[in-house]
ZADO-1210 file (C-alpha; in nm, 4 decimals, padded with zeros to 6 digits):
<atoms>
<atom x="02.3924" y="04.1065" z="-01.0092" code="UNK" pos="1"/>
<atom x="02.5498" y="04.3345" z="-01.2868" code="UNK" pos="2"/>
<atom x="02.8440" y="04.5429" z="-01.1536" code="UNK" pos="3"/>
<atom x="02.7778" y="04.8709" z="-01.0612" code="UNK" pos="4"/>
<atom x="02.9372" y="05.2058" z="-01.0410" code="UNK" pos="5"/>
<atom x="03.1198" y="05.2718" z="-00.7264" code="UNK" pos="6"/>
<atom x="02.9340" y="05.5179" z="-00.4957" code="UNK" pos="7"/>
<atom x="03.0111" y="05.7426" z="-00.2578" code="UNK" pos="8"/>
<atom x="02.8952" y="05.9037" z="00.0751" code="UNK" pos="9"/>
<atom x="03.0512" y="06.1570" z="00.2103" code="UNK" pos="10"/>
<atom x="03.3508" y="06.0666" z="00.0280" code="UNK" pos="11"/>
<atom x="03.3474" y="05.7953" z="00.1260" code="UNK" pos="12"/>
<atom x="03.3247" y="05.4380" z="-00.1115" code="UNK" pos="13"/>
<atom x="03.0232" y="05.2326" z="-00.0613" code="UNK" pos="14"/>
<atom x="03.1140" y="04.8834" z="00.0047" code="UNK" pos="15"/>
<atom x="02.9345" y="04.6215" z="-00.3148" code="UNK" pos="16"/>
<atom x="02.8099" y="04.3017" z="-00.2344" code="UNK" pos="17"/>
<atom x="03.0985" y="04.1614" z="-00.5180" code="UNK" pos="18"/>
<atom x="03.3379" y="04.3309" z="-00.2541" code="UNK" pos="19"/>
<atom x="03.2529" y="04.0400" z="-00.0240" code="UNK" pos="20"/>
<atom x="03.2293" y="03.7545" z="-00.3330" code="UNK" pos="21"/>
<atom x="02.8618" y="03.7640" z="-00.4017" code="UNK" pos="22"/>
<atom x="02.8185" y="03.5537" z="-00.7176" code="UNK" pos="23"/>
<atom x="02.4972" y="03.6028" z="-00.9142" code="UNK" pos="24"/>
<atom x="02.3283" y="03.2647" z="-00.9684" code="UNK" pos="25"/>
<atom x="01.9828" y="03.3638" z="-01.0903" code="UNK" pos="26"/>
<atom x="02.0457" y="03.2533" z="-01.4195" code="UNK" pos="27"/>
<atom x="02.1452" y="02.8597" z="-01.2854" code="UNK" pos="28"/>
<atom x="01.8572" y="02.8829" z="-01.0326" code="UNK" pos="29"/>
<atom x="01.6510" y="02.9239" z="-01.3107" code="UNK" pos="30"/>
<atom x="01.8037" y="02.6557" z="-01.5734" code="UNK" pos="31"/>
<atom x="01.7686" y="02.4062" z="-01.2216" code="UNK" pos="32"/>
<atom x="01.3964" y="02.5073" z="-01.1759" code="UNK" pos="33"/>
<atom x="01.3925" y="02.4029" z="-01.5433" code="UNK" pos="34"/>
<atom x="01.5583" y="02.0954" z="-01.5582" code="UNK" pos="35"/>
<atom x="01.3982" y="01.9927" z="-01.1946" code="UNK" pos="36"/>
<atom x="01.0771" y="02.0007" z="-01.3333" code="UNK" pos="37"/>
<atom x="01.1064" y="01.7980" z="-01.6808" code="UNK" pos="38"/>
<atom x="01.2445" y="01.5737" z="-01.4420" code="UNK" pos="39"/>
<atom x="00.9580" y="01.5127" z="-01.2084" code="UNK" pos="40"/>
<atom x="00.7862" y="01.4856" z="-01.5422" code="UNK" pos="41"/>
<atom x="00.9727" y="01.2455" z="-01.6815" code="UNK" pos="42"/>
<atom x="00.9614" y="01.0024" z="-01.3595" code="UNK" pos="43"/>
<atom x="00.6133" y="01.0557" z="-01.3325" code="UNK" pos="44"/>
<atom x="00.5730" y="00.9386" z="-01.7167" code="UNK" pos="45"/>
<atom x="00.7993" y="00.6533" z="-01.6607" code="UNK" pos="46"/>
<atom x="00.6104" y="00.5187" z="-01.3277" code="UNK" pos="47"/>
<atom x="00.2853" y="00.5405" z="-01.4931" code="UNK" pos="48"/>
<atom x="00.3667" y="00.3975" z="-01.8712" code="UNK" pos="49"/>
<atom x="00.3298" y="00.0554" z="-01.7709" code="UNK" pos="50"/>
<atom x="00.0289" y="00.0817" z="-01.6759" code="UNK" pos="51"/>
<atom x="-00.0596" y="00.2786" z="-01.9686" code="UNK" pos="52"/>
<atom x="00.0834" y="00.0200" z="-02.1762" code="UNK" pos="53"/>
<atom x="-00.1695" y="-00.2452" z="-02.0280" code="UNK" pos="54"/>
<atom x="-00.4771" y="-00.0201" z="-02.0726" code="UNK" pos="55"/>
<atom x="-00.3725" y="00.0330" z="-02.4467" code="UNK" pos="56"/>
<atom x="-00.3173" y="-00.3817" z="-02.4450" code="UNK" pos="57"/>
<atom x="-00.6595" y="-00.4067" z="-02.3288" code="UNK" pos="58"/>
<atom x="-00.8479" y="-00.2288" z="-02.6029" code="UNK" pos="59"/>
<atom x="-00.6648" y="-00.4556" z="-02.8773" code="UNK" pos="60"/>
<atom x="-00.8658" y="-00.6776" z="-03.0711" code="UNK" pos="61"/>
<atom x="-00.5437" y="-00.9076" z="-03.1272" code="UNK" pos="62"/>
<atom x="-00.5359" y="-01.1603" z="-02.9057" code="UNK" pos="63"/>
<atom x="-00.1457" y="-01.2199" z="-02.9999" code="UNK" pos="64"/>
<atom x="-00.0987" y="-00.8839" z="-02.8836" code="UNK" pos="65"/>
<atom x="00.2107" y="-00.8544" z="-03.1167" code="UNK" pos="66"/>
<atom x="00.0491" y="-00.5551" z="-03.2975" code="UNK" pos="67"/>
<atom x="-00.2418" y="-00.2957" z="-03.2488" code="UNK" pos="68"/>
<atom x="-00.4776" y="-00.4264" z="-03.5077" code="UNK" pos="69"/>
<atom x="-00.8627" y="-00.3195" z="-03.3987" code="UNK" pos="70"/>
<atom x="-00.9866" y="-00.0866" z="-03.0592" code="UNK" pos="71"/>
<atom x="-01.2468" y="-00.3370" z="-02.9005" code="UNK" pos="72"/>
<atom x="-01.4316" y="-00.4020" z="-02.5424" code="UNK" pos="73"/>
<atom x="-01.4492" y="-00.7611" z="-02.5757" code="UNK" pos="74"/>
<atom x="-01.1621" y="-00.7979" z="-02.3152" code="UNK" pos="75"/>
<atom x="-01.3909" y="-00.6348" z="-02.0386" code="UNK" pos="76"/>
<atom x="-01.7126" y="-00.7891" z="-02.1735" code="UNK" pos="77"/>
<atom x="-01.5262" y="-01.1749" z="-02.1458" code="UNK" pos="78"/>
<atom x="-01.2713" y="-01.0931" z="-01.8630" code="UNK" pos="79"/>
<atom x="-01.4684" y="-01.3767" z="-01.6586" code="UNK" pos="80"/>
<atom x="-01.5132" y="-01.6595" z="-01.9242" code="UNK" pos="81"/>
<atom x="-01.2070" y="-01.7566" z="-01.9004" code="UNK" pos="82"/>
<atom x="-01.1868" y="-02.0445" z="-01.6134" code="UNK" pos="83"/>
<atom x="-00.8389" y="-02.0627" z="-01.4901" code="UNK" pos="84"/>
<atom x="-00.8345" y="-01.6893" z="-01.5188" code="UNK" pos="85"/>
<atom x="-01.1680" y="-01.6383" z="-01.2864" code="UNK" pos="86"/>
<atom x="-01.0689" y="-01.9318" z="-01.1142" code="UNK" pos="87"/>
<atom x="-00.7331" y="-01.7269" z="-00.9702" code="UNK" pos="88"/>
<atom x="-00.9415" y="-01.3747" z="-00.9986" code="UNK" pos="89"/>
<atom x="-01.1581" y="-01.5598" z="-00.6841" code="UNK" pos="90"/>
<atom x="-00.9164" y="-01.6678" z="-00.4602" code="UNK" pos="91"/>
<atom x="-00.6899" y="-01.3471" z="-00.4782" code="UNK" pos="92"/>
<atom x="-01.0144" y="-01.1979" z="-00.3270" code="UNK" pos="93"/>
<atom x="-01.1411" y="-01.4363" z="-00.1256" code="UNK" pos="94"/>
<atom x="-00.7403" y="-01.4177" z="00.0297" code="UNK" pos="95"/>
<atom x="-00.7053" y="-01.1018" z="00.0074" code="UNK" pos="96"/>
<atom x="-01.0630" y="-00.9870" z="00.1427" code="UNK" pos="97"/>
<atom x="-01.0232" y="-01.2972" z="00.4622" code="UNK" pos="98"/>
<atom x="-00.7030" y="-01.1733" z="00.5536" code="UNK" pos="99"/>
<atom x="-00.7482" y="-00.8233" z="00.5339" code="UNK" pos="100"/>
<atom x="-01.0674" y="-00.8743" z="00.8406" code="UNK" pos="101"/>
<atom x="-00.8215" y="-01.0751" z="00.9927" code="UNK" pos="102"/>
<atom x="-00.5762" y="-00.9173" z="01.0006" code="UNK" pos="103"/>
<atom x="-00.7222" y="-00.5426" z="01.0877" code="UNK" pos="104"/>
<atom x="-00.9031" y="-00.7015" z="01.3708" code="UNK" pos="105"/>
<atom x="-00.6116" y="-00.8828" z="01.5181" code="UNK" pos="106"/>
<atom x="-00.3787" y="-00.5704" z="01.4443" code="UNK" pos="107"/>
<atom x="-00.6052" y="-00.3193" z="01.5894" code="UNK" pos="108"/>
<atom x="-00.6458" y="-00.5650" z="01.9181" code="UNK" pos="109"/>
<atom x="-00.2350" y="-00.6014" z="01.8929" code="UNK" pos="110"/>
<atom x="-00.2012" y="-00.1962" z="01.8992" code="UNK" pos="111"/>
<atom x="-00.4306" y="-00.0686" z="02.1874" code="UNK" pos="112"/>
<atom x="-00.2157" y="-00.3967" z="02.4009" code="UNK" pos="113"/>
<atom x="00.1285" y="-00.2606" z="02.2434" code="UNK" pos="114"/>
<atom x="-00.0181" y="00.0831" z="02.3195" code="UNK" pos="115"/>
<atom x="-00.0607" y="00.0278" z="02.6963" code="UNK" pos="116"/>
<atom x="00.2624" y="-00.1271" z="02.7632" code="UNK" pos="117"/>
<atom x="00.5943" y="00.0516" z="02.8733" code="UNK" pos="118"/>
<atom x="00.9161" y="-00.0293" z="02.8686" code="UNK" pos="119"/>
<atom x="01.1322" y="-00.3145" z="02.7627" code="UNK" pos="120"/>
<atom x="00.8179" y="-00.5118" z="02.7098" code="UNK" pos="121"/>
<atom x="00.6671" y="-00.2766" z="02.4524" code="UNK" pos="122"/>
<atom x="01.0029" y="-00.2241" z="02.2738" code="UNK" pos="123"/>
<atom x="01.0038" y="-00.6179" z="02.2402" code="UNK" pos="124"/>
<atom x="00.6919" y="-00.6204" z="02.0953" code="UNK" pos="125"/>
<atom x="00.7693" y="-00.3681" z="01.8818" code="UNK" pos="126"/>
<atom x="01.1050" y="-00.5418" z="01.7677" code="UNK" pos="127"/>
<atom x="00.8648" y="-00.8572" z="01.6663" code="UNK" pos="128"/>
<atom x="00.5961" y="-00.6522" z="01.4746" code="UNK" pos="129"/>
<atom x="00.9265" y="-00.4905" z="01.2439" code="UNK" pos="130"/>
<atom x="01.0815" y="-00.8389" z="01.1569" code="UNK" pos="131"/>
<atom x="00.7950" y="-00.9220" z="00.8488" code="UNK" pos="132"/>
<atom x="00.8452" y="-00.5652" z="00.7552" code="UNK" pos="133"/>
<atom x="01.2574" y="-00.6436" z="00.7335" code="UNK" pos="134"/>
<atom x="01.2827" y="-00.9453" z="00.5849" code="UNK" pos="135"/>
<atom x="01.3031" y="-01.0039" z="00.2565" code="UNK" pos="136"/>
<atom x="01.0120" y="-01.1201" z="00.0627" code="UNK" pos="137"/>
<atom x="01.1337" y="-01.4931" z="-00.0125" code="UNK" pos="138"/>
<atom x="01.2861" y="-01.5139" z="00.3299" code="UNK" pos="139"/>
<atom x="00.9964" y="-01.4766" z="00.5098" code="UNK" pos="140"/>
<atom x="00.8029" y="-01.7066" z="00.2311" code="UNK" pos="141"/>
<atom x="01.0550" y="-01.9713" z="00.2595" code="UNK" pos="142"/>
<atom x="01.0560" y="-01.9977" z="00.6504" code="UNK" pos="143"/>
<atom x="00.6580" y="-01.9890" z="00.6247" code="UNK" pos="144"/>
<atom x="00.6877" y="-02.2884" z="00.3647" code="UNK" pos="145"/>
<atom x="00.9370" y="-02.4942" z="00.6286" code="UNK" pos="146"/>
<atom x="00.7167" y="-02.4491" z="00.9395" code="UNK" pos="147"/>
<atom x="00.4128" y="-02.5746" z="00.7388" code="UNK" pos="148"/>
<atom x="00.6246" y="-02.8309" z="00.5366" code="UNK" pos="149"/>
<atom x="00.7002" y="-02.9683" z="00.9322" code="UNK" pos="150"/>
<atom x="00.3066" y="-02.9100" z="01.0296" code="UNK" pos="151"/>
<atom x="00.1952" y="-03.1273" z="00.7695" code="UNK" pos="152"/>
<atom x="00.3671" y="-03.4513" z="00.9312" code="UNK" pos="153"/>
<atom x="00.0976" y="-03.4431" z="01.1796" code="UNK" pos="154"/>
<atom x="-00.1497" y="-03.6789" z="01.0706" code="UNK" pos="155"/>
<atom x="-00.4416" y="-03.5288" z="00.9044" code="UNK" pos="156"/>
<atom x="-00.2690" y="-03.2010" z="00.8171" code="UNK" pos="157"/>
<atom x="-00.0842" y="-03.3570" z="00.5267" code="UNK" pos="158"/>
<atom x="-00.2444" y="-03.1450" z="00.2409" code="UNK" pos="159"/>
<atom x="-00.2860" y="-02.7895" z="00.4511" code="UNK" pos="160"/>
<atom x="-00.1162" y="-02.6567" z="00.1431" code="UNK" pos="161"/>
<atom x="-00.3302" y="-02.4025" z="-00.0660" code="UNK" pos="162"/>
<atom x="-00.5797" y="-02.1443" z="00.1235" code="UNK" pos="163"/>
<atom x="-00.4811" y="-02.2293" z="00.4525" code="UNK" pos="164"/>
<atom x="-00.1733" y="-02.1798" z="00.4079" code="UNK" pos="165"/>
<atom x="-00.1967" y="-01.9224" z="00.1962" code="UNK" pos="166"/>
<atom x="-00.4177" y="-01.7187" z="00.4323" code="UNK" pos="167"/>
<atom x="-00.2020" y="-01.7380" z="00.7709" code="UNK" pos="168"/>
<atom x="00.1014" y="-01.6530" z="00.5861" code="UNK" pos="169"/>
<atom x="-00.1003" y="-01.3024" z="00.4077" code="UNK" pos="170"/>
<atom x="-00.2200" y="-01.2381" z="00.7538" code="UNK" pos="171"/>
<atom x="00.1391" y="-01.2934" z="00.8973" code="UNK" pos="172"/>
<atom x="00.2864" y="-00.9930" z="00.6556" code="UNK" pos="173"/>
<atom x="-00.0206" y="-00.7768" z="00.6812" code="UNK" pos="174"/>
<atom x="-00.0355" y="-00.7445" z="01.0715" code="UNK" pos="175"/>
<atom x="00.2308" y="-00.5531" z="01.0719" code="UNK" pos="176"/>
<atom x="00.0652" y="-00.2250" z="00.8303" code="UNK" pos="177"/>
<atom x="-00.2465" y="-00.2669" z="01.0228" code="UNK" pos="178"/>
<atom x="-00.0333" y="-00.2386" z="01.3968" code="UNK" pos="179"/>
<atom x="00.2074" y="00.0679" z="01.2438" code="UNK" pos="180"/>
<atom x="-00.1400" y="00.2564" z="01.1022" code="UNK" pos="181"/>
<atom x="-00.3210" y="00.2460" z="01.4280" code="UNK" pos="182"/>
<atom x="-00.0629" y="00.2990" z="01.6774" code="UNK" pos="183"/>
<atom x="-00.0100" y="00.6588" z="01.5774" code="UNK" pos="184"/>
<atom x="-00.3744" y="00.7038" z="01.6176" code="UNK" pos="185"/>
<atom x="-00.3557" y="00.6065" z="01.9680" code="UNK" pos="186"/>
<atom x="-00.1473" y="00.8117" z="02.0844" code="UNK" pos="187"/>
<atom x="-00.3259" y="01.1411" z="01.9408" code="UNK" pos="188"/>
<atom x="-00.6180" y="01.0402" z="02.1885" code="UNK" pos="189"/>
<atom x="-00.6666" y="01.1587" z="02.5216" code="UNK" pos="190"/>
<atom x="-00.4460" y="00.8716" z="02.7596" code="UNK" pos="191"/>
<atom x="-00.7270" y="00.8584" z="02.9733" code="UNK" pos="192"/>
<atom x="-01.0108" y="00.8026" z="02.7987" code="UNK" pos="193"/>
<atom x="-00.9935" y="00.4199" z="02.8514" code="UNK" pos="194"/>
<atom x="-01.0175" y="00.4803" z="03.1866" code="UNK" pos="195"/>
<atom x="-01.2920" y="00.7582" z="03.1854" code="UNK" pos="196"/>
<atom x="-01.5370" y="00.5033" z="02.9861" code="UNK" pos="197"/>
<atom x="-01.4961" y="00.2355" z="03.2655" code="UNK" pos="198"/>
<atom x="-01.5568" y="00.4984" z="03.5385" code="UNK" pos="199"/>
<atom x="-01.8547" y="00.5586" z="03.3741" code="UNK" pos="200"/>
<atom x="-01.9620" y="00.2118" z="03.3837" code="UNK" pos="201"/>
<atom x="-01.8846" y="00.0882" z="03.0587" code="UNK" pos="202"/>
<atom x="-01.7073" y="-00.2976" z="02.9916" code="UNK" pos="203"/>
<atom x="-01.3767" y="-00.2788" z="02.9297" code="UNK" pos="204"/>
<atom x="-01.5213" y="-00.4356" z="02.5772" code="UNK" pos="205"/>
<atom x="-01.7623" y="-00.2135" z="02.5423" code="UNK" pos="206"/>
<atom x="-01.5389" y="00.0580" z="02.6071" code="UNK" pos="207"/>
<atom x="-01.2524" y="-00.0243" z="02.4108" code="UNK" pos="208"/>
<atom x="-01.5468" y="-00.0808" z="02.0712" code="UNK" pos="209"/>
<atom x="-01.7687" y="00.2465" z="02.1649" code="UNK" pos="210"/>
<atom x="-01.4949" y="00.4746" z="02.2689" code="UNK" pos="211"/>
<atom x="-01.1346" y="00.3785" z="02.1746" code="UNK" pos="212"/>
<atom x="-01.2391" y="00.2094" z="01.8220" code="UNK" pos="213"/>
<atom x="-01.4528" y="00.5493" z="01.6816" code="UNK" pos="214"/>
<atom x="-01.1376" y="00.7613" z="01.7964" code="UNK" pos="215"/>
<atom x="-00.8674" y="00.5677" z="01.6025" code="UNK" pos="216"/>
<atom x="-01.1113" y="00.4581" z="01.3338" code="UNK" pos="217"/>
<atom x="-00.8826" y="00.6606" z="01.0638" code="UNK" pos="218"/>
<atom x="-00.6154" y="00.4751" z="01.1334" code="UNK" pos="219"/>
<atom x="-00.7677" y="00.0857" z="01.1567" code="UNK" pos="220"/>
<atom x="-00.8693" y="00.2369" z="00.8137" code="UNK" pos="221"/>
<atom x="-00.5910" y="00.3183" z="00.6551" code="UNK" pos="222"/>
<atom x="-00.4402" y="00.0089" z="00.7777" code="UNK" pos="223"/>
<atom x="-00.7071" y="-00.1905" z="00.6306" code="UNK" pos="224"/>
<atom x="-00.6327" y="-00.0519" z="00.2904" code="UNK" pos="225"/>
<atom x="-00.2505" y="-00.1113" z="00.3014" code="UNK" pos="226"/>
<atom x="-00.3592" y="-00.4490" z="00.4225" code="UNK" pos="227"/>
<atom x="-00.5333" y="-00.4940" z="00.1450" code="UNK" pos="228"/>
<atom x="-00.2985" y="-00.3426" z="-00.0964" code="UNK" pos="229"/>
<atom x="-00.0040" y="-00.5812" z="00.0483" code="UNK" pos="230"/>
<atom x="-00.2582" y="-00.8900" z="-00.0008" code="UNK" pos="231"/>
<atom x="-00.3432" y="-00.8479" z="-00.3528" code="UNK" pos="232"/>
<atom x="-00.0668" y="-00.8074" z="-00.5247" code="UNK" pos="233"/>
<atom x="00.1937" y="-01.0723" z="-00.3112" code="UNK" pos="234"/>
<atom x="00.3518" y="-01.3051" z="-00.5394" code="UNK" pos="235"/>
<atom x="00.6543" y="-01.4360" z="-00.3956" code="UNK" pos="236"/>
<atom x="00.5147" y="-01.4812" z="-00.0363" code="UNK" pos="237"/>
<atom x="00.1844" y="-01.6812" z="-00.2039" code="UNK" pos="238"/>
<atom x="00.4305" y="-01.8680" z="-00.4023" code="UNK" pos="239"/>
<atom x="00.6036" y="-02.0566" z="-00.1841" code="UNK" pos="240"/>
<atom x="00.3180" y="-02.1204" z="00.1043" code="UNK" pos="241"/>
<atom x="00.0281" y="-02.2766" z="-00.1869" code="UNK" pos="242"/>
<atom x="-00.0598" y="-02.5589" z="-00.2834" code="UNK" pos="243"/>
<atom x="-00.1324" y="-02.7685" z="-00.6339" code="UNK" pos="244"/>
<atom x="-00.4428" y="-02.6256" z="-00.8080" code="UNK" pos="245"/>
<atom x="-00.4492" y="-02.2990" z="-00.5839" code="UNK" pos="246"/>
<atom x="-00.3412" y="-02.0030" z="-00.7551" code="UNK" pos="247"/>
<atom x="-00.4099" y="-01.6566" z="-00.6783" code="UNK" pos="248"/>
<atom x="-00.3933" y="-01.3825" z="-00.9265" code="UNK" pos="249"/>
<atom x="-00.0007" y="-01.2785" z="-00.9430" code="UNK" pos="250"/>
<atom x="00.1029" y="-01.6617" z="-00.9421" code="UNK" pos="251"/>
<atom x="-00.1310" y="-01.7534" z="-01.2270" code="UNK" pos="252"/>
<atom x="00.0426" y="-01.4370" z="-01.4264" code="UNK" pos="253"/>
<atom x="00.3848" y="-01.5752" z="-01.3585" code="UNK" pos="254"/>
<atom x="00.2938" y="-01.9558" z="-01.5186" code="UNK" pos="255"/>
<atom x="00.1211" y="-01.7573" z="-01.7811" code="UNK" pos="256"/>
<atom x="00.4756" y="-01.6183" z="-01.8378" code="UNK" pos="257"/>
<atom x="00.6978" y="-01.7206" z="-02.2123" code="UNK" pos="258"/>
<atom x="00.3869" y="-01.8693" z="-02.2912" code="UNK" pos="259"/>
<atom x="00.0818" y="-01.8216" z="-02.5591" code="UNK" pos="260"/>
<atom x="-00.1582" y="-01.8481" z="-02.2611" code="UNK" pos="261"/>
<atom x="-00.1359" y="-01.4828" z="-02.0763" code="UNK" pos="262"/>
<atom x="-00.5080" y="-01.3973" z="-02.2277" code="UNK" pos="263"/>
<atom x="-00.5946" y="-00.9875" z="-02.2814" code="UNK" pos="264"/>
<atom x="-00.8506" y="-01.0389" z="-02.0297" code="UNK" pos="265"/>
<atom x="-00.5238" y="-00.9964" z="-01.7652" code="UNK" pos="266"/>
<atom x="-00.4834" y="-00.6502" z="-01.9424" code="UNK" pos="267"/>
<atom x="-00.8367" y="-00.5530" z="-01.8940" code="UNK" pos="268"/>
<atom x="-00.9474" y="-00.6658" z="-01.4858" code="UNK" pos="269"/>
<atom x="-00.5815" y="-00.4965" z="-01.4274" code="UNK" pos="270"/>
<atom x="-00.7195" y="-00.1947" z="-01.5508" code="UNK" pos="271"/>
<atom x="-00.9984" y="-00.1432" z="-01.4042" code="UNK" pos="272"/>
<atom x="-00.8093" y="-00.2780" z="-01.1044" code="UNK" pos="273"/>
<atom x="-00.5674" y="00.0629" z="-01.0999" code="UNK" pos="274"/>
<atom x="-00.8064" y="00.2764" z="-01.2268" code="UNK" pos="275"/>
<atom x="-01.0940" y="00.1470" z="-00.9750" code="UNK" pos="276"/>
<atom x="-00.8072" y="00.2502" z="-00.7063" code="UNK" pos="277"/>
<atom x="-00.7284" y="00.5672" z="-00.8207" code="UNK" pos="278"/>
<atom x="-01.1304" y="00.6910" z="-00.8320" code="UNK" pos="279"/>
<atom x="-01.1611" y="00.5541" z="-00.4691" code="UNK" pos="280"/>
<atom x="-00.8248" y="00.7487" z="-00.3820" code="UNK" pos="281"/>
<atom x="-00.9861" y="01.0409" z="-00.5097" code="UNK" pos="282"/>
<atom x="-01.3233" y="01.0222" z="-00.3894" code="UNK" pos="283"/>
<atom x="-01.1278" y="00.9281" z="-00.0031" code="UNK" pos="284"/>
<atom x="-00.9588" y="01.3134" z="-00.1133" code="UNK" pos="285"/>
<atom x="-01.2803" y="01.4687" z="-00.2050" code="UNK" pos="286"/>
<atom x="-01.4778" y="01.3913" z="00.1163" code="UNK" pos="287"/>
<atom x="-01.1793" y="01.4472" z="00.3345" code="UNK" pos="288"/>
<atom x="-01.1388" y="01.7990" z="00.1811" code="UNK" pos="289"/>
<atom x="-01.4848" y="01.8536" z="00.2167" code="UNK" pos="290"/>
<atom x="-01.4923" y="01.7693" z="00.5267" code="UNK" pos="291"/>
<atom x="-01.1883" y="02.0101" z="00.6860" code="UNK" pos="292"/>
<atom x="-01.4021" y="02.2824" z="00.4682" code="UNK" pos="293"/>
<atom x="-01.6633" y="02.2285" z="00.6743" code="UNK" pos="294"/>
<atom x="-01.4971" y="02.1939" z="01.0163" code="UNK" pos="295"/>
<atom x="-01.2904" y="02.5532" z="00.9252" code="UNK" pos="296"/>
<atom x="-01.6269" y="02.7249" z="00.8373" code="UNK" pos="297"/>
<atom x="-01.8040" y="02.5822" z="01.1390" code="UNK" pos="298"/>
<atom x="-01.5012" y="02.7236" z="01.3490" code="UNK" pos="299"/>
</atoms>
């Protein structure tokens, strides 16, 4: 604030806010806005310029990929004719797609029991669900890969190694999403309502699919895509807990790796792989708005 003129009322001096060391920083609130916001920008830009990168790699005609030489669609049109390549495309889904049912069914189960506990037992529980969530990455894959390493000494389990494997250990790290999604859910519902569809003559199985499933099914949904998420990108887990032969998607990259052998097809299913995500995130957005429009109009 510029310095005024001292008044006076009454003859007496009106007091100035610089009387009680007001500072005037208008002029650094706005150089802050400034420099806040080129810095969100620049973040943002660095976050999303790999995967720019790899959508730029996937339109060039050089297979070398040393140089932009020609814009071309033959990555997408032969993404699949590559074997190895389709070969670990498959099994990251068929893992990925397995434990992701698995897993949301289990977790879902796990949540309404975890949800009707009290106590020490529940905090137990609870303590149990956090521990893949807190462990490191290549702790948890390396204590996986011991258990089944002493597993396999039981005769006729001596080459579990590959999708088995595999698949408990993705459904062993993606329990944990699917439990922390749907407990929040639960307790948004009305406590009795468990009890209400019994009274009313309903199964407890019956009750718990009809009545408790519909009212939580947000969050078995949102657990289901972080499931999902979690699955299909794991390397380091899926690294230690397969087998010779099986690779999934991230593991085949990682061979691929210093050599000549990383084809532009990985370039191309990758991006249509984030961009595929992003037009489901925004659809997901669309109807949701749509839908609290229509529940505020109806009100």
């Amino acid at each position: 604030m510029k310095n005024q003129e001292i008044k006076y009322i009454d003859g007496v001096p009106v007091a100035r806010l610089q009387d009680y060391g007001y500072r005037d920083f208008s002029i650094l609130h706005k150089i802050w806005k400034v420099v806040s916001t080129i810095l969100v920008y620049i973040v943002i830009f660095l976050v999303y310029l790999s995967v720019l990168i790899i959508a730029v790699k996937s339109f060039n005609a050089d297979t070398a990929q040393s140089e932009f030489t020609k814009f071309t669609f033959d990555h997408y049109i032969n993404m699949f004719k590559d074997a190895s390549l389709s070969y670990a495309i498959s099994n990251t889904f068929k893992i990925s797609l397995v434990a992701t049912i698995v897993s949301t069914v289990a977790g879902t189960l796990i949540a309404v029991g975890i949800h009707y506990l009290f106590g020490k037992k529940r905090q137990y529980i609870m303590m149990l669900n956090n521990i893949p969530l807190l462990n490191a990455d290549i702790v948890t894959g390396i204590s996986i890969m011991l258990i089944f390493s002493i597993v396999m000494r039981i005769p006729g389990l001596q080459y579990i190694f590959g999708f088995p494997t595999m698949l408990v250990a993705h459904v062993y790290f993606c329990l944990p999403y699917v439990i922390l999604n749907v407990l929040p859910k639960l307790k948004e519902i009305d406590p009795n309502m468990m009890d209400a569809a019994l009274d009313l003559g309903l199964k407890p199985h019956k009750a718990l699919i009809k009545v408790i499933v519909p009212a939580i099914k947000s969050g078995i949904f949102a657990g289901l895509i972080f499931a999902f998420t979690m699955s299909f990108d794991d390397f380091v887990i899926s690294y230690y807990t397969t087998g010779n032969g099986f690779n999934n998607l991230s593991i085949w990259i990682y061979s691929s790796i210093g050599r000549k052998s990383l084809k532009p097809q990985v370039y191309a299913f990758s991006t249509v792989i984030t961009f595929g995500a992003m037009a489901l995130l925004l659809i997901a957005n669309f109807l949701s708005s749509r839908k609290e429009v229509k529940h505020g109009k109806k009100k």
